[in-house]
C-alpha positions in Angstrom: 0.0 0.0 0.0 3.0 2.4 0.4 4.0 2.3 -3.1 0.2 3.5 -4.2 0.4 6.3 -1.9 3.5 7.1 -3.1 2.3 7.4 -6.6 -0.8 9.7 -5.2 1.4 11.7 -3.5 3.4 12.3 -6.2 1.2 12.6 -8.7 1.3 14.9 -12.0 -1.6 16.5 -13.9 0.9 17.7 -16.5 2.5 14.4 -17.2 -0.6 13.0 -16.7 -1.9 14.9 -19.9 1.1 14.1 -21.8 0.2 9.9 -21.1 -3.6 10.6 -22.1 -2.7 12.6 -25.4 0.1 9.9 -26.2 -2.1 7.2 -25.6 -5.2 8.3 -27.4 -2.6 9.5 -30.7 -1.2 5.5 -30.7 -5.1 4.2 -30.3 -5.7 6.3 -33.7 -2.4 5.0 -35.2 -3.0 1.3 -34.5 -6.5 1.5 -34.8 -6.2 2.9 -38.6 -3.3 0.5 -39.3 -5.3 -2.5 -38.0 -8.1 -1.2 -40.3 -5.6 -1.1 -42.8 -3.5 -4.7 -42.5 -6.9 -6.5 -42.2 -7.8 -5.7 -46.1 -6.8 -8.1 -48.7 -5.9 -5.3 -50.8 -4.6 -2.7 -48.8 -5.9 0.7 -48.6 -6.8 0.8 -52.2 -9.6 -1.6 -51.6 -11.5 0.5 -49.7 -13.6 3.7 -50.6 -12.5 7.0 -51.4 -14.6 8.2 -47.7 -12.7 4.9 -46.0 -9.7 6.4 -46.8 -10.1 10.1 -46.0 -11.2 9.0 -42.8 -8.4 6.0 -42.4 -5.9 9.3 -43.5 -7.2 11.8 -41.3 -7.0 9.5 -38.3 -3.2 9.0 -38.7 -2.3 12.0 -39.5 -4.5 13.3 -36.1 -2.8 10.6 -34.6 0.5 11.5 -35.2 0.0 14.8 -33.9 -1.3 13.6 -30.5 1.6 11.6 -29.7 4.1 14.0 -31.4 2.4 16.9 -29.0 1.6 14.6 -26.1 5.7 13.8 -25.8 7.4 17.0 -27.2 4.5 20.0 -26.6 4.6 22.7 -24.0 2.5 22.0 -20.8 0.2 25.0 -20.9 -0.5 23.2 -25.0 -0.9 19.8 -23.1 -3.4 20.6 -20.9 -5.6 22.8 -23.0 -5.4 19.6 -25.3 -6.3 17.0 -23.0 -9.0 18.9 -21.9 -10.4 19.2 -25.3 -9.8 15.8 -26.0 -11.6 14.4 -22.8 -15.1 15.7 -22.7 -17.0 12.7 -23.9 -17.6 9.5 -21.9 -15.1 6.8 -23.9 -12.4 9.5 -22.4 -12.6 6.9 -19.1 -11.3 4.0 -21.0 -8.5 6.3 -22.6 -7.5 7.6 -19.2 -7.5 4.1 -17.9 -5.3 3.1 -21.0 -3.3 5.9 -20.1 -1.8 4.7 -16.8 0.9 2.6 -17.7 2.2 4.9 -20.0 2.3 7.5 -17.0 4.1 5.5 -15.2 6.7 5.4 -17.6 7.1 9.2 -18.4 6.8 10.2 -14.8 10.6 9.7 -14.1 11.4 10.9 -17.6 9.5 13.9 -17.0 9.9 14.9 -13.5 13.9 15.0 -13.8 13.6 17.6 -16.3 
């Protein structure tokens, strides 16, 4: 139970917001290039709104994690509050634990 309290105590809303952002740009990412992978054909075997939507979804992706691990913490938090106001945003911030875990030391000796 000391090592939980620990990890209350010590606990980082910035850092935080830098797992949830990271974690909800790799979701996009894989989710589009499982999409992708699971077509006989590739991408081209889909429709023309498949793919915008496929292409937008990376490319927002991208940008989450990019800004999640390299963006200013006034940017972070703006974002993850933007990001968060519907009610899958749970599973995302549940998701986005582990990842927390392993930026908090990264993070914190900065």
């Amino acid at each position: 139970m000391t090592a939980l309290g620990k990890l209350v105590d010590s606990f980082s809303w910035p850092i935080y917001c830098r797992s949830y952002l990271a974690t909800l740009g790799s979701l996009l990412i894989g989710l589009g290039t499982l999409i992708v992978s699971r077509q006989t054909d590739g991408i081209s075997s889909l429709s023309p709104g498949w793919q915008l939507g496929l292409g937008l979804a990376l490319f927002v992706g991208i940008i989450l994690a990019i800004a999640g691990l390299f963006g200013s913490s006034r940017t972070i938090e703006r974002w993850a509050d933007s990001w968060s106001r519907h009610e899958i945003a749970f599973v995302v911030m549940i998701l986005a634990l582990p990842l927390y875990l392993l930026l908090a030391p990264i993070y914190r000796r900065r």
